[in-house]
C-alpha positions, -999 to +999 in steps of 0.1 A: -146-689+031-150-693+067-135-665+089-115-675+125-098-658+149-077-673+177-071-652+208-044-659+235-020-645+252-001-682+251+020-678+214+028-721+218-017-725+223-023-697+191+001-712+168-014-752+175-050-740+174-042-719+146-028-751+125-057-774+137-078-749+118-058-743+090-063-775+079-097-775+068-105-764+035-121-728+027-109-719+063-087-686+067-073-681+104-061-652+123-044-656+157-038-629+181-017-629+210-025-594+224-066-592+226-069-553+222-053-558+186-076-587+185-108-565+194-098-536+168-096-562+144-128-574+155-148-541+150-136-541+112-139-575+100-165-601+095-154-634+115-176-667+114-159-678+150-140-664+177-117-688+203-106-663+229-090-671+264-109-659+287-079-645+315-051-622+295-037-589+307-050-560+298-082-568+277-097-606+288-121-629+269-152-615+285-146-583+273-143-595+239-172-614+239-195-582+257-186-565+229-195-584+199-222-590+222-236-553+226-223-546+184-254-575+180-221-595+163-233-624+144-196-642+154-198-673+168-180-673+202-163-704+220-145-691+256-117-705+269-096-710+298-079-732+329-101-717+348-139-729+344-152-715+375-190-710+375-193-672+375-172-673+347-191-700+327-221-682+333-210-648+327-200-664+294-236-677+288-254-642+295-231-625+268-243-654+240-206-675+238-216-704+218-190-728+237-164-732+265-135-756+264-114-762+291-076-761+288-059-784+277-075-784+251-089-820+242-089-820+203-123-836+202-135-808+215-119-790+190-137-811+158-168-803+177-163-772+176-154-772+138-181-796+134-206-771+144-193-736+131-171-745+101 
């Protein structure tokens, strides 16, 4: 069984990605629309692949992904956002996200990425 979890603060972007991934077989899914709930949940469960927005109040992706990052987190992380501004992409990169996808989300991108982590 594969292990997901979906982080955005957008409920409508959560509950889509969330049934993309549902789909596929031997696939459990976990969406989050508050990312500190997301990152407690983190620190106690084993998850195969993280999608987190980057830009949400209070916690943001790149805090997410620093701290798998520094817990030397196995989780594959895909980043993403509206906003693919370099410093962002490669502030990404240094902390080890496996991906970024730009919003909207094309759905291609999205077999991709279940190509490559599911």
């Amino acid at each position: 069984m594969k292990n997901i979890v979906i982080i955005d603060d957008n409920i409508e972007i959560t509950n889509i990605l969330g049934n993309f991934f549902r789909r596929f077989e031997k696939v459990k899914v976990e969406t989050f629309n508050d990312a500190t709930l997301a990152l407690r949940y983190l620190k106690t469960a084993k998850i195969d692949l993280v999608l987190s927005d980057i830009t949400m109040p209070h916690t943001d992706g790149l805090e997410i992904l620093q701290s798998l990052f520094h817990a030397n987190s196995e989780t594959n992380v895909v980043m993403m956002t509206a906003d693919a501004s370099l410093e962002k992409v490669l502030k990404s990169h240094r902390y080890n996200a496996k991906g970024f996808v730009i919003k909207p989300i094309n759905f291609a991108d999205l077999n991709q990425i279940a190509k490559n982590y599911l």
